[in-house]
N, C-alpha and C positions, 0 to 999 in steps of 0.2 A: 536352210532353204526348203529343207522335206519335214520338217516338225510336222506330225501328227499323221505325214500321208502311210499308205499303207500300200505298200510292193510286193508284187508276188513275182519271184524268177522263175520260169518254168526252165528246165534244163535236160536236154533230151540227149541219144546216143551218138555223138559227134568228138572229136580229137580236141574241139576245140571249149570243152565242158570246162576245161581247169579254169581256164581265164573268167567264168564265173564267177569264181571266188574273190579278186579282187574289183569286180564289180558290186557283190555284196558288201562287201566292205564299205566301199568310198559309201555306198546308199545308207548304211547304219550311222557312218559320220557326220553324213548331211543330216540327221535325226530322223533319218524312216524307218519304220517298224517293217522287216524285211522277212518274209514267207518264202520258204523254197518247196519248189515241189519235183522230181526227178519223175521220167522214166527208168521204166524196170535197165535199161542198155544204158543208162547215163552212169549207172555206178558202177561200170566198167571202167570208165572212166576218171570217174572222182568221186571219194566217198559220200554219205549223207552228214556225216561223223564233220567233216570240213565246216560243212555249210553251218550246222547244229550251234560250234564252235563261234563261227563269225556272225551269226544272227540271232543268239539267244532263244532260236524257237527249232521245235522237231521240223525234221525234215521228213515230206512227206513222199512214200516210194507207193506203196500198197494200198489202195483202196480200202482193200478190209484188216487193215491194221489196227489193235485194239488199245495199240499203248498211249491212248490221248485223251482229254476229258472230252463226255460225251457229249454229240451234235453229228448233224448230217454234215459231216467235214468240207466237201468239196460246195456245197451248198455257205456254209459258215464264211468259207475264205475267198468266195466269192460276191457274196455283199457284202463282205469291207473292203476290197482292193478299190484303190483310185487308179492303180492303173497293174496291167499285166505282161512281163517282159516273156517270149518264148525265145531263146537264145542260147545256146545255139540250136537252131528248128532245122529237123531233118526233112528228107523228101519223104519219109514217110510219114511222120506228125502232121506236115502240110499237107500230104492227101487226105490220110482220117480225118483232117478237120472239112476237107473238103465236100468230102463224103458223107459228113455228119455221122464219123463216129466217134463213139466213146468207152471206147474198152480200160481207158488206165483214168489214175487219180488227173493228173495233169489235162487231159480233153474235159473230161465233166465239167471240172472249175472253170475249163473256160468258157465251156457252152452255154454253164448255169449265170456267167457274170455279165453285170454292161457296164462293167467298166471299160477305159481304149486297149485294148491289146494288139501290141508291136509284136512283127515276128523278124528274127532275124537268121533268113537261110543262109545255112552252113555245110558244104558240101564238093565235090567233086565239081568240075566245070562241065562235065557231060553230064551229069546228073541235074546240074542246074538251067543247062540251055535244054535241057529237054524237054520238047512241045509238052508233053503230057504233064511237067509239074511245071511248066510256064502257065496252063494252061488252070490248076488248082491257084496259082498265085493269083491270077485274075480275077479268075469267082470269088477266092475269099477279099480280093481288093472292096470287090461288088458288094457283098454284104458290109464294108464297113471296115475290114481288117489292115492295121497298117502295116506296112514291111519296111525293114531296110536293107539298101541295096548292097551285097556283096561287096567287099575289097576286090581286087587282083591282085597276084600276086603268086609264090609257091606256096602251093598249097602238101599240105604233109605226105599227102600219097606220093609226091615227087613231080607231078605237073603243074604248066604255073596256066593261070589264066585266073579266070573270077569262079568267085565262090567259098573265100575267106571271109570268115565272120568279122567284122570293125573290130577294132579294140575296144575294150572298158570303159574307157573315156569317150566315146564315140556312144557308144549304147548309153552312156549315163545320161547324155545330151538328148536322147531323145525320152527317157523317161522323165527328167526334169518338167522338158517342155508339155508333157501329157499330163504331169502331175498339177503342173504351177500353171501353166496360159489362161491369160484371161483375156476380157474384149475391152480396155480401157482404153485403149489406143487403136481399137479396130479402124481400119480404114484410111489409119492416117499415115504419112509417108516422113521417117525420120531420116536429115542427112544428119552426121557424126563427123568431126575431123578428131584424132590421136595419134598421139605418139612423135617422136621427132621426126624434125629435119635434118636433110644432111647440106652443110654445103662447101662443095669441094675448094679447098685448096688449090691440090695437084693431082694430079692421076692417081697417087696413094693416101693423100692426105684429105680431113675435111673437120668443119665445124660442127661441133651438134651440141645439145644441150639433156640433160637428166629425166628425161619425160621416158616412162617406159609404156608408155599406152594403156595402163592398167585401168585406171578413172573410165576411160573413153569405149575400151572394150567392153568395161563392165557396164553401160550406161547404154552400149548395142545389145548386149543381150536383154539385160531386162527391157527394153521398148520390145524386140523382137518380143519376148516371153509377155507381151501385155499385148500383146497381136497388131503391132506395128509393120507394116516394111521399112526395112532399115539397111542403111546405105554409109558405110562405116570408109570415110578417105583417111587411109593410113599412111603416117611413115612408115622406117624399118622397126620391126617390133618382135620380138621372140614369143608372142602371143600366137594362141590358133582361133580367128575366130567363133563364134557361137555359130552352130549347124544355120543353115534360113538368114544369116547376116550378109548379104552383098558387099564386096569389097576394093575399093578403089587405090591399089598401091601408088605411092609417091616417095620421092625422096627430099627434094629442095623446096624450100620455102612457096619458089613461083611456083612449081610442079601441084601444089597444097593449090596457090590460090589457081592455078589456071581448072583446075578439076573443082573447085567449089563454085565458081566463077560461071562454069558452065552447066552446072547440075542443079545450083539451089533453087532454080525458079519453079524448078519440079517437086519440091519438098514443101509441108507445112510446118513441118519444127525443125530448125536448122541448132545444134548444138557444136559449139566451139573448143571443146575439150585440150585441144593440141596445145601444149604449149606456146608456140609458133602463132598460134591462131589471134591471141589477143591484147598482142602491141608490134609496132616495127621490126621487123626483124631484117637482119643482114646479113648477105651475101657476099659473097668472095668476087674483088675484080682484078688484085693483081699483086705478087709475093716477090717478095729477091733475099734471099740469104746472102748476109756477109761473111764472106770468106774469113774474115779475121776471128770474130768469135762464135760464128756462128749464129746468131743472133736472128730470127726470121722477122722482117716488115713485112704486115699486111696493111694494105688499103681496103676499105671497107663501101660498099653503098646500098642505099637504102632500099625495100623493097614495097610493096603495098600492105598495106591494114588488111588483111582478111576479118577481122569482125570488123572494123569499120565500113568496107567496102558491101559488107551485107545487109548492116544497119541503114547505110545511105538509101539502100536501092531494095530491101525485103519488098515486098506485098503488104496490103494492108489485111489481109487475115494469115500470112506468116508469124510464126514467133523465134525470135531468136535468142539463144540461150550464151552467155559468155562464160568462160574460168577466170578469176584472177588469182595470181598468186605472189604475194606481195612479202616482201620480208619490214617494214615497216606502215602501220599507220593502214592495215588490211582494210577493212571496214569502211573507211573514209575514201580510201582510193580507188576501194571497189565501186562504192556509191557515185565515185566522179565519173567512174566508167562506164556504168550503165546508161550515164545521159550523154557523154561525148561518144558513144560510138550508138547509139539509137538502139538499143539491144533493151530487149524485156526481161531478163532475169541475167542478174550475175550471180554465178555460183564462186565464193570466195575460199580458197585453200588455206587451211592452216597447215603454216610448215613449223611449228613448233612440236618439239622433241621430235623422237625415231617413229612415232606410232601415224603419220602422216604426211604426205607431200608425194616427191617422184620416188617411185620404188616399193613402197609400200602396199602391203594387200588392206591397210585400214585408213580412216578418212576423218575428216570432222569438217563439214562444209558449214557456213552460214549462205543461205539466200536470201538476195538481195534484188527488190521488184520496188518501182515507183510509190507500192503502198505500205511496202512492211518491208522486217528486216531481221529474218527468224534464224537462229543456230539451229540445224540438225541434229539428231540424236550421234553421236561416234558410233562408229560399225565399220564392218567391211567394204568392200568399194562396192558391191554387189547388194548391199542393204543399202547403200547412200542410194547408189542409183536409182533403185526403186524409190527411195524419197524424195530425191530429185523427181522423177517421173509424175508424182504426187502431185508436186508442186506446180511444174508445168500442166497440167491437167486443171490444175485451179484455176491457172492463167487463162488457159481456154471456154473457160465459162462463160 
């Protein structure tokens, strides 16, 4: 997802420096070329030696350090950043920058670059409600600077309140989205259904089926990350949303349609991802266990089409998107689907061998539209997506 981009971590004197380290990491996997720059107080903390180690490149403490091939450094690694993390950002780094100064290697680069630079304060909770760095956080908003907002929680001095740095996974979220966002979706309004249904049994018991939301999630974040607003109706899902994704929890099949039912009039691209989402599904009306072998009867009845009931009733500049997922005769069945439920594009799953279907981080979809009927490249569910996204965008022409 980061092929070619260029991240610089700025890493300042904070407890919470180490956790840097496996943020450069996950950034090297995604394939970005990863730059760290330290203040002089951060390698109290964690050495440069770390960083050096997990990103192939020196790590930069000293302005007038001579051990690198020659270039106005902070000037060099500021016109290649696509973007710039400062993490963990003390209250004093956020004042100097306030202040416009630049005493160490780390403010230069930033002042010299225009790439987006996120900062993420990290500090005491006195320290951080205090007017006078609420007041630096402001100004630098005003020029342009973005922040992200503290956790709560205990923080290492022993009080709890806000002023924990996010986790790794939280800050990667927001350098993704600075590195990759584009406006191909600008303005437009995606609803998403994912993930299972549940439908109860008894007070303990319930029906569901193999969908772990993975297709559906990944298919919210890239519309988000193509500058969508996106509106993701979930079952139960052990997934975290993408940062900027809206989320509509549910559990039972009705719960599904009664939240689509009432939201899609609001949306331009309605996508059906959910398992649940694109044939009858059924519900629980009423069970007796027999006593002799144990044996459970269920009575079963039927509940509404949600893509069908969307296709009936969409807008005529809506588009709606289905999944099939077929174990015979894919392609034919998917094609009947697209014109019995009035849907403009069916995205068709193959569930042949391990490397696809529920469960799975990878995909191999065929799309299926009234005028063609193209296999996808295999990838991740996060490259389909964006191909998906592709495709739907073509529709829209």
């Amino acid at each position: 997802m980061l092929n070619g981009k260029n991240i610089i971590l700025g890493v300042t004197g904070s407890i919470a420096a180490y956790k840097i380290a496996n943020l450069a990491s996950a950034l090297v996997k995604l394939g970005a070329s990863v730059d760290v720059i330290m203040t002089p107080n951060a390698t109290q903390f964690i050495t440069p030696v770390t960083f050096e180690t997990l990103t192939s490149h020196k790590c930069i403490v000293d302005t007038f350090d001579r051990n690198f091939d020659f270039s106005v450094e902070h000037v060099s690694l500021a016109k290649k950043a696509d973007v710039v993390l400062i993490a963990p950002a003390s209250a004093d780094i956020i004042g100097k920058m306030a202040a416009g100064i630049c005493d160490n290697m780390l403010l230069t680069t930033v002042f010299a670059t225009k790439a987006p630079v996120i900062i993420s304060p990290a500090m005491n909770t006195g320290m951080f409600t205090n007017p006078i760095l609420q007041d630096n956080i402001n100004k630098l908003k005003g020029y342009g600077y973005h922040f992200i907002e503290p956790a709560s929680g205990r923080l290492a001095c022993g009080d709890t309140g806000t002023g924990k740095m996010p986790e790794p996974e939280v800050l990667l979220e927001y350098i993704i989205e600075y590195a990759t966002k584009n406006d191909s979706f600008k303005g437009k309004k995606v609803l998403i259904t994912a993930g299972p249904t549940r439908e109860a049994i008894d007070p303990v018991r319930y029906i569901t089926n193999h969908s772990t939301g993975k297709m559906g999630y990944a298919i919210a974040k890239a519309a988000y990350l193509s500058g969508a607003d996106v509106t993701i109706v979930s079952g139960p899902v052990e997934i975290k949303p993408f940062h900027g994704v809206n989320v509509i929890p549910v559990k039972s099949a009705n719960d599904m349609f009664n939240a689509v039912k009432d939201n899609y009039k609001d949306f331009d691209v309605i996508i059906m991802s959910a398992a649940v989402a694109d044939y009858t599904p059924t519900t629980y009306v009423d069970s007796k266990i027999k006593k002799s072998d144990g044996d459970m009867k269920i009575e079963l009845s039927r509940t509404t089409d949600i893509l069908k009931f969307v296709g009936e009733n969409k807008g005529e500049n809506q588009l709606l998107i289905g999944f099939s997922m077929e174990t015979d005769n894919l392609i034919e069945n998917s094609a009947k689907k697209l014109k019995s439920k009035n849907a403009d594009m069916i995205c068709a799953n193959s569930l042949n061998g391990n490397k696809t279907g529920f469960g799975t981080d990878t995909n191999l979809v065929t799309v299926i539209t009234k005028n063609k009927t193209e296999e996808l490249p295999f990838g991740t569910k996060e490259e389909v997506a964006f191909e998906i996204l592709k495709q739907i965008k073509e529709l829209s022409k």
